[in-house]
C-alpha positions in Angstrom: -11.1 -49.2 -79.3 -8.6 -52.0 -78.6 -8.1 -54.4 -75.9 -4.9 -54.0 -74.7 -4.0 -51.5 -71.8 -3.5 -48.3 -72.6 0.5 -47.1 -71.5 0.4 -44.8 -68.2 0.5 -41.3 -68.6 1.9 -39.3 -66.5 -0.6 -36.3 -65.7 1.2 -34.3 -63.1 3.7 -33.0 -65.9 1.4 -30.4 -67.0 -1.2 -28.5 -65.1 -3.5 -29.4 -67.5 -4.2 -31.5 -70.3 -6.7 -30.9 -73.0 -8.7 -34.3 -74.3 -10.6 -34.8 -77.8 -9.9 -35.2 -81.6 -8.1 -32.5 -82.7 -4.3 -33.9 -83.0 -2.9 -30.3 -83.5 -3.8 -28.9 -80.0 -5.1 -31.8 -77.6 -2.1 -33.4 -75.1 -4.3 -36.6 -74.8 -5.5 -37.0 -78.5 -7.9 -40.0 -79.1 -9.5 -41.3 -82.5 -12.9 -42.1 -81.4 -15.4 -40.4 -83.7 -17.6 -40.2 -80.8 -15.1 -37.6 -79.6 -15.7 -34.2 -79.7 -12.5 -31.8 -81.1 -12.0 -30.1 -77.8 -13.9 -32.8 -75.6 -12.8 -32.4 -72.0 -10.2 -31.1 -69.5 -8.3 -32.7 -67.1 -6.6 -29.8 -64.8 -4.8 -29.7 -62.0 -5.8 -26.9 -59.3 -5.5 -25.3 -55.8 -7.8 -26.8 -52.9 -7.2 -25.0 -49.3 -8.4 -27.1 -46.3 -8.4 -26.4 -42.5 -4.5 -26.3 -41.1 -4.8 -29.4 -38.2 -2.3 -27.4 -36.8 -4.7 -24.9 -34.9 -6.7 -21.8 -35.0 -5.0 -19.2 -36.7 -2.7 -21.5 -38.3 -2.7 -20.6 -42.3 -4.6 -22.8 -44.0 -3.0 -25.8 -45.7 -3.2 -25.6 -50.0 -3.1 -29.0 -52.0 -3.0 -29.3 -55.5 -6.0 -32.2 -56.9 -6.9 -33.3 -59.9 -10.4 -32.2 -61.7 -12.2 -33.1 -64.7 -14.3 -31.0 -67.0 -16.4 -31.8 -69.5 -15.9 -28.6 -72.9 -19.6 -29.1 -73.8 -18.9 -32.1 -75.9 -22.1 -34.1 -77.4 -21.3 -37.8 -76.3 -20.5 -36.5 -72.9 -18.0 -37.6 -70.2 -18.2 -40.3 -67.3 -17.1 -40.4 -64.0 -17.5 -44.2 -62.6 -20.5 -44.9 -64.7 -22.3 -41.6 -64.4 -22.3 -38.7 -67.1 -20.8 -35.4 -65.5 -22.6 -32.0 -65.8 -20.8 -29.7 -68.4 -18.6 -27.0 -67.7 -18.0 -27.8 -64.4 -14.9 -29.3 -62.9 -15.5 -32.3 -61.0 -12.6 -33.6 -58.3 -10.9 -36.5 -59.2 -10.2 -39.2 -56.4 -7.5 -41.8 -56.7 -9.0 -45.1 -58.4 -11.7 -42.9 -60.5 -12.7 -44.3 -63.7 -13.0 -41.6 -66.8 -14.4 -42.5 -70.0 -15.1 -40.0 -73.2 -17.8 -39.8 -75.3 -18.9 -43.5 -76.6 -15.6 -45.1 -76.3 -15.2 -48.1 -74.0 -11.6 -47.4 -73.2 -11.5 -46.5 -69.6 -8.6 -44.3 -67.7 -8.4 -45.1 -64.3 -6.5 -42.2 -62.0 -3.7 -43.5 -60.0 -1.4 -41.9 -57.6 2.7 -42.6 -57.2 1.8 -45.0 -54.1 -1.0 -46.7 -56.0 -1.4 -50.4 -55.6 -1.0 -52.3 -59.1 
């Protein structure tokens, strides 16, 4: 783990991005040994909420950001606290992520995020 701030990546290119060890098939590849191959998911998917509109307007779809953990053995943290495997957790802007026993901490940020 270094010091230095980690360059942003851009996660709403993909729908989802696979996290862990193995170089050959993971979009967000990380050396840790403490990393699992296939350690976690960070997907993109399909919310519905109540149209404000009014009744019997169609409900309104958003697209948010979730977080699984693939079974991994060092686990996956959301703001401190390990998540429950295979389950995908929603994301909120300002969530801190870290993998396995790595310090290195990504922080979720929107397009209208405050440096």
């Amino acid at each position: 783990d270094s010091p230095e701030p980690v360059e942003t990546l851009h996660v709403h290119r993909l729908s989802a991005y696979l996290v862990g060890r193995e170089k050959k098939i993971c979009d967000m590849y990380m050396r840790h040994p403490s990393l699992s191959k296939q350690h976690a998911v960070l997907q993109f998917r399909a919310k519905e909420f109540v149209n404000e509109a009014g009744p019997g307007a169609p409900p309104v779809r958003h697209v948010l950001p979730y977080i699984m953990d693939l079974g991994s053995t060092n686990g996956t943290f959301l703001n401190g606290e390990r998540i429950e495997p295979q389950r995908y957790i929603e994301l909120r802007e300002q969530d801190a992520l870290k993998f396995g026993e790595s310090t290195r901490e990504y922080v979720l940020l929107h397009d209208k995020s405050e440096d």
